[in-house]
TORMIDREN-709479 format. One record per residue: residue in one letter; x, y, z of N, C-alpha, C, O in turn. Coordinates in steps of 0.001 Angstrom, whole numbers, padded with zeros to 6 digits, always signed. Example, Ala and Ser with C-alpha at 12.3 -4.5 7.8 and 13.67 -1.06 7.14 Angstrom:
! TORMIDREN-709479
A+013190-005690+007800+012300-004500+007800+013200-003300+007800+014236-003319+008465S+012850-002250+007080+013670-001060+007140+012900+000030+007870+013409+001138+008039
***
This chain:
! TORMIDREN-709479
X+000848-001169+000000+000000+000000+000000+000901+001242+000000+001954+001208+000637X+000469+002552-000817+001120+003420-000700+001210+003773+000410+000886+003105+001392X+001835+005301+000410+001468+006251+001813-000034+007382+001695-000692+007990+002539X-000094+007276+000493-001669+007966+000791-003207+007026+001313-004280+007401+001784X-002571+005482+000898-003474+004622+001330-003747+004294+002516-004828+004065+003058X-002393+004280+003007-002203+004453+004517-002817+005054+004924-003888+004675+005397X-002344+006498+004923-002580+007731+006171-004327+007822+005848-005176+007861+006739X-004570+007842+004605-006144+007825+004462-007244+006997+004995-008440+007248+005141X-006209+005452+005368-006977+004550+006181-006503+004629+007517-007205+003968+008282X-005835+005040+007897-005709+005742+009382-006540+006529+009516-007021+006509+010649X-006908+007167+008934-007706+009008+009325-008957+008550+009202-009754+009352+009690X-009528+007472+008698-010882+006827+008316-011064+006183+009728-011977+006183+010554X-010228+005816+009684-010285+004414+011189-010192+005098+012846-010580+004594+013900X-009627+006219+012636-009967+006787+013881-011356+008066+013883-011857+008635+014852X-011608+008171+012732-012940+009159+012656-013794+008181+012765-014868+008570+013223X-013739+006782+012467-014812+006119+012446-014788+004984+013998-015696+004671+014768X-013876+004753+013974-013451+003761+015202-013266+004346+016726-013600+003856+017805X-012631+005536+016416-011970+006315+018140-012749+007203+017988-013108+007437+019142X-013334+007956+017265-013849+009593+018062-015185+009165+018198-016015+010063+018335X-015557+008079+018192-017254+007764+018900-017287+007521+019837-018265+007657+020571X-016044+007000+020181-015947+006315+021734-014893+007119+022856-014507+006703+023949X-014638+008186+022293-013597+009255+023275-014370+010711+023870-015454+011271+023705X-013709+010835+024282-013797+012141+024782-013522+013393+023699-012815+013233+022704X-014197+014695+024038-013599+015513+022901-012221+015746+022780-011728+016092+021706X-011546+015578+023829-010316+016461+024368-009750+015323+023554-009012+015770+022675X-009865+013643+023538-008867+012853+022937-009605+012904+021338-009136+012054+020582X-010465+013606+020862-011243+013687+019753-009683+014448+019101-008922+013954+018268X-009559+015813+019823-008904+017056+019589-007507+016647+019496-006840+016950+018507X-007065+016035+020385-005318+015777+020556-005565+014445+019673-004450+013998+019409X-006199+013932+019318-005861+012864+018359-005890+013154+017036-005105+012578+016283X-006767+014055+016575-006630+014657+015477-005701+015767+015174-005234+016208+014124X-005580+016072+016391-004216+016922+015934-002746+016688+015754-001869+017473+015393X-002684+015431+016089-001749+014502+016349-001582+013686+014609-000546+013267+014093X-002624+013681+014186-002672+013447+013149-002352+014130+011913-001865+013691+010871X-002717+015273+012235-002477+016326+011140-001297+016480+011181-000756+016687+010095X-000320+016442+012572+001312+016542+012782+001819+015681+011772+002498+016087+010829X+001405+014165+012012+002001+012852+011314+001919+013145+009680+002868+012951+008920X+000640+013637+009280+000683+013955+007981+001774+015147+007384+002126+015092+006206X+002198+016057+008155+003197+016809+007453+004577+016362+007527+005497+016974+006985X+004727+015237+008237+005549+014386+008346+006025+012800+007159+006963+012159+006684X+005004+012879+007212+004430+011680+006115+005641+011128+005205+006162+010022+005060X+005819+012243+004732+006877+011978+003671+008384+011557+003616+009069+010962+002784X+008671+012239+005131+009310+011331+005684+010293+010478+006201+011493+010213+006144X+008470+009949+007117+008902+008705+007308+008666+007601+006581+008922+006505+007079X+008074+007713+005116+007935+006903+004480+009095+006804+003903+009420+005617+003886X+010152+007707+003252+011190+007672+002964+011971+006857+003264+012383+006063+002417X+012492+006816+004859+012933+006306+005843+012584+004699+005775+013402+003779+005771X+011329+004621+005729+010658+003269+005777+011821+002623+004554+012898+002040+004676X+011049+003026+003424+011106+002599+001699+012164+002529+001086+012188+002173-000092X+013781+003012+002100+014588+003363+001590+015898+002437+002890+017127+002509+002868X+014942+001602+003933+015720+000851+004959+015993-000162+004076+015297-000377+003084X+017157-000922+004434+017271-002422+003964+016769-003511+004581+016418-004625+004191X+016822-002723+006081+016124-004358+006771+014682-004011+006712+013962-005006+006795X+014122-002994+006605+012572-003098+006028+012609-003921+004477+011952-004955+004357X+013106-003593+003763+012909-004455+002218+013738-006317+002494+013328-007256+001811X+014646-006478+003349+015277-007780+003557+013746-008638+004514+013518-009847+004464X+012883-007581+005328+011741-008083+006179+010879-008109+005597+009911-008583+006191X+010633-007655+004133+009508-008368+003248+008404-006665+003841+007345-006377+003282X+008732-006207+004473+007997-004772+004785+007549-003952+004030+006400-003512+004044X+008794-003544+002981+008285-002968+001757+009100-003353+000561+010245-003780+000407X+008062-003038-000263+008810-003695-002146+009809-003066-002368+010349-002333-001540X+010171-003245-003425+011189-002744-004605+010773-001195-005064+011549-000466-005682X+009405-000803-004657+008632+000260-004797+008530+001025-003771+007790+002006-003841X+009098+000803-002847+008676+001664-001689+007112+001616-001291+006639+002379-000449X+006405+000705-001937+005134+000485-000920+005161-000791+000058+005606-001879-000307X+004617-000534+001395+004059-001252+002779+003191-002649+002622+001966-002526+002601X+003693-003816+002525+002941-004597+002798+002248-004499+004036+002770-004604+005146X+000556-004206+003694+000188-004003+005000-000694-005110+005122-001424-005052+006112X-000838-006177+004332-001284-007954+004749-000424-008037+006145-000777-008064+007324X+001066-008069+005395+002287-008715+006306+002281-008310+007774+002207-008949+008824X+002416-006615+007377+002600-006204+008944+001346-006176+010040+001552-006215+011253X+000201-006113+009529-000655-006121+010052-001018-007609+010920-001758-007786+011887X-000010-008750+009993-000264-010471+010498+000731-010144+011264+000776-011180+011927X+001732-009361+011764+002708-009607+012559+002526-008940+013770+002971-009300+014859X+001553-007513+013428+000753-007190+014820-000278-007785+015068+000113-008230+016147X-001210-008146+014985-002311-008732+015344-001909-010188+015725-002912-010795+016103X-000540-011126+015764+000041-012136+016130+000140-011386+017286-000695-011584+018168X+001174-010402+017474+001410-009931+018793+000399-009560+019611+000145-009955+020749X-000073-008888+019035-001642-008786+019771-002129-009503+020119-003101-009225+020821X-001812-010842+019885-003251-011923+020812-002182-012762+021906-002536-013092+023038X-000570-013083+021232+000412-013608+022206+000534-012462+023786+000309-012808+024946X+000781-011653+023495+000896-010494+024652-000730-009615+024717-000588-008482+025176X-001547-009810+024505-002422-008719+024916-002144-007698+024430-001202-007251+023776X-003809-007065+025117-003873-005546+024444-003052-004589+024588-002438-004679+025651X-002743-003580+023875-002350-002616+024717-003318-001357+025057-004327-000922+024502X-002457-000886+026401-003260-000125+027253-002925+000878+027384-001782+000900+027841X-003564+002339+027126-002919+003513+026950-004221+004220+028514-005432+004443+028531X-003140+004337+029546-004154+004589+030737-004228+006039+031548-004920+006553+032426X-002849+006454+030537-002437+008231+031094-003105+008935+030339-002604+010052+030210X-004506+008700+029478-005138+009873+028482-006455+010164+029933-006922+009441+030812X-006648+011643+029512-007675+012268+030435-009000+011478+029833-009051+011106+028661X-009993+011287+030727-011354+010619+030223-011165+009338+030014-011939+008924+029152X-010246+008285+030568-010255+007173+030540-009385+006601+029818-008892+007238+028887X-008966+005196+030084-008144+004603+029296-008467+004084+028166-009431+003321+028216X-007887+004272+026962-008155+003108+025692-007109+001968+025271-005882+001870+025220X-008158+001200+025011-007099-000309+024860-007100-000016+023288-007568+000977+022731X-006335-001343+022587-006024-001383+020897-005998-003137+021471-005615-003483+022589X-006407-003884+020595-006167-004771+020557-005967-005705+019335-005646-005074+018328X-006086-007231+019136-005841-007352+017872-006761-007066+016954-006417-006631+015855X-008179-007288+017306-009338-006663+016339-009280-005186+015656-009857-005034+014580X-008394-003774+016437-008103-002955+015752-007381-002994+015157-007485-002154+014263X-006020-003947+015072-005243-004171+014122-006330-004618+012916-006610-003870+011980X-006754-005626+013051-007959-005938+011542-008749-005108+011553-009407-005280+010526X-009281-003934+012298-010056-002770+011017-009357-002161+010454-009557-001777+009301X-007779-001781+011524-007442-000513+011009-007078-000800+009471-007375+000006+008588X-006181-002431+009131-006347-002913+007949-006975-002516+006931-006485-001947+005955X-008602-002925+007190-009551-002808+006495-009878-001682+006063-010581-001538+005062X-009190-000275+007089-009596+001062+006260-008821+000888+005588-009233+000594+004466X-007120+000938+005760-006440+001248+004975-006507+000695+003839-006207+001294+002807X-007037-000906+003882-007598-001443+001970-008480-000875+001498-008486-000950+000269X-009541-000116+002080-010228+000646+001454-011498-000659+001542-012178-000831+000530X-011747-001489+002716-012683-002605+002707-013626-001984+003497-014787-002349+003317X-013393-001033+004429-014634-000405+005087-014090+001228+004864-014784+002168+005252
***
């Protein structure tokens, strides 16, 4: 997947997945947090697309695009061997991620939801 496929299925997956279930304040710092990553974008995709042990790890092609089948089977493995993770220092409660957000966030980024 490119990097516009990405960040576009990120930005889908937390407008659709996290800001129903947060607070405004993590509505606000998450989206703004986002908009940071996007002027960034470029990069760290660079960085990514241009490592060797990302292209020797099957991470990304010959193209500089993200297998995001791969990495997504390698978090959502971790995700069910170790548990969720737990983010418990945000104001308005803690949010978990677990392996099921690894498979939506997927699914935005394929453009399946």
């Amino acid at each position: 997947m490119n990097k516009e496929q990405i960040l576009n299925g990120i930005i889908r997956y937390f407008d659709c997945e996290v800001v129903p279930k947060v607070p405004t304040f993590i509505q606000w710092a998450g989206g703004a947090a986002l908009y940071v990553a996007m002027k960034k974008v470029d990069v760290v995709f660079e960085k990514i697309s241009t490592n060797e042990m990302a292209k020797a790890f099957e991470i990304v092609d010959e193209g500089g695009n993200i297998n995001i089948d791969y990495v997504a089977e390698a978090f959502t493995d971790s995700a069910r061997k170790y548990g969720k993770l737990l983010f418990n220092k945000i104001p308005g409660g803690p949010v978990t991620f677990s392996d099921q957000d690894v498979i939506l966030l997927k699914q935005y980024i394929k453009g399946e939801r």
